[in-house]
VMD Tcl script that draws the C-alpha trace (Angstrom):
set ca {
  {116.81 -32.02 -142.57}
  {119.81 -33.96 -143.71}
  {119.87 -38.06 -143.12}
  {122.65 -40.13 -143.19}
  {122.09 -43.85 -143.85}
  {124.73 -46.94 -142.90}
  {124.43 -49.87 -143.90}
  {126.95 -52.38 -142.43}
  {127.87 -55.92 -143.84}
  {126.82 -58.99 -142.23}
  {127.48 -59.59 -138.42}
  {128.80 -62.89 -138.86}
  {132.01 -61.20 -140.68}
  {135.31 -61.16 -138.44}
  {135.92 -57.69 -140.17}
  {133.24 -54.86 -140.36}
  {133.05 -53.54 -143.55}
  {134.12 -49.40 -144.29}
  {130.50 -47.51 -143.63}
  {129.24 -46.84 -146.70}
  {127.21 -43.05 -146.56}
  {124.50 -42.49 -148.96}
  {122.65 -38.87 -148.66}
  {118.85 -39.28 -149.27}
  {118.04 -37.08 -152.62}
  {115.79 -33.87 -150.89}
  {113.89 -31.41 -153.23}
  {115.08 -28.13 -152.07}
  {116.08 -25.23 -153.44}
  {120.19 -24.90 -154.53}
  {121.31 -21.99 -151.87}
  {119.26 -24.42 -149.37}
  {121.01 -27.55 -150.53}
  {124.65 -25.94 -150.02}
  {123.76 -24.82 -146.58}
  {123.28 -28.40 -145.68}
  {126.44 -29.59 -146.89}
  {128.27 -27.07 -145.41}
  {127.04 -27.18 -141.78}
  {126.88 -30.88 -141.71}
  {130.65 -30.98 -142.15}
  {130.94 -29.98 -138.52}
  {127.59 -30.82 -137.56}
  {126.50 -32.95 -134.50}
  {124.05 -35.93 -135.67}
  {121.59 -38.41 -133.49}
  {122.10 -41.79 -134.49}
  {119.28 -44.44 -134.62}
  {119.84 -48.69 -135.90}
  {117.18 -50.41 -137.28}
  {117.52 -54.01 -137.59}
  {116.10 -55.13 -140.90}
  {116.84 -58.92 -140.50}
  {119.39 -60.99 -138.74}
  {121.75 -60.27 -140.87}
  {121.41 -56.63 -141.63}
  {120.89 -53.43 -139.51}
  {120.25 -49.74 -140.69}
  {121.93 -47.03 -139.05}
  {120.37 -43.26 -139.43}
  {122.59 -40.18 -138.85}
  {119.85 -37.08 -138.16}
  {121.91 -33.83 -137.83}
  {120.71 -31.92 -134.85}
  {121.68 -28.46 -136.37}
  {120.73 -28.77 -139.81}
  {116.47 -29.93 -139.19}
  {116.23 -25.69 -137.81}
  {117.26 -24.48 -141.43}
  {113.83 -24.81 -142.50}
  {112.37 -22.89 -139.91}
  {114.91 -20.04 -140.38}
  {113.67 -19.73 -144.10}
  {109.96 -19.66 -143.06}
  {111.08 -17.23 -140.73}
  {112.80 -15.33 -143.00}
  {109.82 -15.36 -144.92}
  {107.50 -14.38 -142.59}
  {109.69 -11.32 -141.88}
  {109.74 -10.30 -145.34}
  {106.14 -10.78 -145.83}
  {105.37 -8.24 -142.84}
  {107.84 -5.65 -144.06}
  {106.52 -5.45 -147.43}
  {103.21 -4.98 -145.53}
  {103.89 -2.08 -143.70}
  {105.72 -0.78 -146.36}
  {102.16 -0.99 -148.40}
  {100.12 0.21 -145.05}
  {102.76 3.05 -144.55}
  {101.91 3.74 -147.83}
  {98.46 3.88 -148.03}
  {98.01 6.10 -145.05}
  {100.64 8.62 -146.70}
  {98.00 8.69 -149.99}
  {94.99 8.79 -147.86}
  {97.45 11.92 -145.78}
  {97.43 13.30 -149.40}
  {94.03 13.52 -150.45}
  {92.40 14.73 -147.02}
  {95.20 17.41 -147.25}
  {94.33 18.23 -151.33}
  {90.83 17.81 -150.04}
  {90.82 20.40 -147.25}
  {93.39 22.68 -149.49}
  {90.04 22.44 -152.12}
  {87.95 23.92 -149.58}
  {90.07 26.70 -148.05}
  {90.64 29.74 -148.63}
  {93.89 30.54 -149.16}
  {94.47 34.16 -147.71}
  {92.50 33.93 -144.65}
  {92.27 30.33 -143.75}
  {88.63 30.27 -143.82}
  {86.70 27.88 -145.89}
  {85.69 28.74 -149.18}
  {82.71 28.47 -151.43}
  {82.70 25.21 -152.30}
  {81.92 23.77 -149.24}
  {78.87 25.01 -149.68}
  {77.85 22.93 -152.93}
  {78.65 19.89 -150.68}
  {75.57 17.81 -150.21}
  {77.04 16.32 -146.98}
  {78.01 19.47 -145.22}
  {74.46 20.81 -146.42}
  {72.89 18.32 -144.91}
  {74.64 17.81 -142.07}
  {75.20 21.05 -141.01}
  {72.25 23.11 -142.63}
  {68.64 22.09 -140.24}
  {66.08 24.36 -139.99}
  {66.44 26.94 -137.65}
  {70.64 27.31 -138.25}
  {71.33 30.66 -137.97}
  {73.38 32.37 -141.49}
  {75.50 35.94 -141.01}
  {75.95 37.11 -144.23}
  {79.32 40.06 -143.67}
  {80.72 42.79 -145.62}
  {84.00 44.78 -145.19}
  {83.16 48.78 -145.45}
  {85.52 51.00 -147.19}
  {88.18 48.29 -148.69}
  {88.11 49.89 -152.14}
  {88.87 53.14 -150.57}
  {92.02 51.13 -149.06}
  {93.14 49.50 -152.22}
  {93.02 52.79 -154.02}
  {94.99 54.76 -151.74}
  {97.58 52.38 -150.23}
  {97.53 49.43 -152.33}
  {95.75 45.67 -152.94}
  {98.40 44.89 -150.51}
  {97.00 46.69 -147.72}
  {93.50 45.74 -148.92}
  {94.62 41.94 -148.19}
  {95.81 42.79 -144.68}
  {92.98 44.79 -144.15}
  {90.29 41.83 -145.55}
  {93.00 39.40 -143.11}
  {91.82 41.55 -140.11}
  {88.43 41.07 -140.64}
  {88.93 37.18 -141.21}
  {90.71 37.03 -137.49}
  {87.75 39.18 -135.91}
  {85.19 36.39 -137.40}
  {87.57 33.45 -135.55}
  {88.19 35.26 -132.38}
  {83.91 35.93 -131.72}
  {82.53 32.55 -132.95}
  {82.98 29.13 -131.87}
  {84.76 26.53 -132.97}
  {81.74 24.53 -133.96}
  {80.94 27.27 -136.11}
  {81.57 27.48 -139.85}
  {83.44 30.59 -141.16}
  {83.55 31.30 -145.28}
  {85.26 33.94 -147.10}
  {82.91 34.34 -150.20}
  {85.03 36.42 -152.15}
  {86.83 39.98 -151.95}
  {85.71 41.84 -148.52}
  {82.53 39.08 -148.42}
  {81.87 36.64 -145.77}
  {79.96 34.51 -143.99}
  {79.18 32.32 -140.77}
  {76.85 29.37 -140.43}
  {76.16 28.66 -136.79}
  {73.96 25.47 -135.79}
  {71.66 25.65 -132.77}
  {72.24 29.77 -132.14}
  {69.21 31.56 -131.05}
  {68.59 35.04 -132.84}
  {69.22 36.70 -129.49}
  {72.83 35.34 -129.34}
  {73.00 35.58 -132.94}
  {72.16 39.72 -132.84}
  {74.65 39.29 -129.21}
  {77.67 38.01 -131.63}
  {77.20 40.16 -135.05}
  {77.92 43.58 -132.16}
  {80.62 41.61 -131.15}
  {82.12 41.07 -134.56}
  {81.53 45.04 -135.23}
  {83.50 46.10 -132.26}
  {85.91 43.49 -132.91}
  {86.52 45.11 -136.17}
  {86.87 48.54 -134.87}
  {89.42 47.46 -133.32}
  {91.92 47.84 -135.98}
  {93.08 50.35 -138.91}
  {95.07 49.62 -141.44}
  {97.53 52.68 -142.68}
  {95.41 55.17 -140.94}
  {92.00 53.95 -142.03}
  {90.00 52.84 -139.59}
  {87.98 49.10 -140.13}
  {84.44 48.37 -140.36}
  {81.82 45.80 -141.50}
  {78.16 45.57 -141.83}
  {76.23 42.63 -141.21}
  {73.04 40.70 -141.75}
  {71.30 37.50 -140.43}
  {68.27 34.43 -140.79}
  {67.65 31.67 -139.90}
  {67.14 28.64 -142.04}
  {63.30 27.91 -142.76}
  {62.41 24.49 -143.09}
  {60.98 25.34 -146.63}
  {64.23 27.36 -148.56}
  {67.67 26.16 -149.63}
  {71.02 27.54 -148.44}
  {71.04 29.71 -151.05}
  {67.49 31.20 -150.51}
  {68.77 31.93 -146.88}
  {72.06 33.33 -147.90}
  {70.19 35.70 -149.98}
  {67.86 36.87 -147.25}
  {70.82 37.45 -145.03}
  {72.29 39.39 -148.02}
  {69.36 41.59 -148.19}
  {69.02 42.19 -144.31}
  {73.34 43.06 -144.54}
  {72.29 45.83 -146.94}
  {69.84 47.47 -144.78}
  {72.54 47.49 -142.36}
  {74.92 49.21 -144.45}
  {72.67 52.04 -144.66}
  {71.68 52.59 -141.10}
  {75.60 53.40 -141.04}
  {79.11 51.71 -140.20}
  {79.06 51.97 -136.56}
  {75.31 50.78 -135.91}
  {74.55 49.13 -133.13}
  {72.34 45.94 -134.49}
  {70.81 46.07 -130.51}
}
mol new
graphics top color blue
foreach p $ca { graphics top sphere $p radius 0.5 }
foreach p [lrange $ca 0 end-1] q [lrange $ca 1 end] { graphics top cylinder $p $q radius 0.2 }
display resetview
């Protein structure tokens, strides 16, 4: 705010004195200061007389333009404040973007899409996911060396990629699909009775059969458990490995019915 102050001579002189303007000092800052000169050049002002005494009255010049200046730096401030906040929230949700996405990369596997591993040395998914009675298909691809020797690891991968789209296609989406490693899987599905557990390991072998890849036809063997309130996950994956095994020597096309 910029204030003007007159102060005229005495009224009992036949001839008024030349006004006399004295600027009151105001602590701002310089670029502040020269905007107040400048616009009260041309400015508009609201005059207001004090009388003081008989003999002397004030006058007070109050610029109508110039007492919004400091509300257009606090706006300005304000504004800047909030940018550089979302700038800082845009960039915290790009970091936390980052590490769900290194996260989930950690825990997939990168040839079929299917988790890996090391989801299952997470305590939290263990114990969400892992009660007792959870049903655990331990799978194995049949006859994926004899693939890799004859037409090539590439063909193996395709043919081990088959397998991994035959798991996703039976099972739910509220199951949990792993590839253990090479032709190895295995599914871990929550609240599945063992007669729709038996129902969907025949539907993952004819699912399989399905396909060939360069003139050999696909298979896998199977085996299931379910989770007793006394083992760990690894107890039951081992049971389900040893049950998969009797299954591979009943033959490739056994009907687990």
């Amino acid at each position: 705010m910029f204030i003007k102050t007159e102060i005229p001579c005495k009224r009992n002189t036949p001839q008024r004195a030349p006004n006399v303007f004295q600027p009151i000092k105001l602590t701002r800052s310089p670029i502040h200061f020269l905007l107040i000169i400048e616009n009260s050049i041309l400015d508009v002002y609201e005059e207001y007389y004090y009388n003081l005494d008989n003999l002397t009255e004030i006058k007070l010049m109050i610029s109508k333009s110039n007492k919004y200046i400091d509300y257009y730096f606090v706006f300005i401030f304000v504004f800047l404040f909030l940018l550089l906040l979302s700038y800082k929230w845009l960039d915290f949700l790009r970091h936390k973007k980052d590490l769900i996405e290194a996260k989930v990369n950690a825990i997939t596997d990168e040839l079929t899409g299917l988790n890996n591993r090391k989801l299952l040395n997470d305590n939290d998914f263990i114990d969400t996911h892992t009660n007792e009675g959870t049903a655990i298909i331990a799978f194995d691809g049949n006859h994926i060396k004899k693939i890799n020797d004859q037409l090539g690891h590439s063909f193996g991968d395709e043919a081990i990629k088959t397998m991994a789209n035959s798991l996703k296609i039976v099972f739910r989406e509220s199951d949990y699909l792993f590839r253990l490693g090479g032709d190895e899987f295995l599914a871990i599905l929550p609240g599945c009775s063992s007669p729709k557990t038996i129902e969907l390991m025949d539907k993952v072998k004819l699912e399989v059969n399905k396909h060939s890849i360069g003139g050999i036809g696909l298979s896998i063997s199977c085996g299931a458990v379910h989770l007793e309130a006394y083992e760990s996950i690894s107890q039951a994956i081992a049971r389900a490995d040893d049950a998969l095994y009797i299954d591979k020597l009943r033959g490739r096309n056994w009907k687990i019915q």
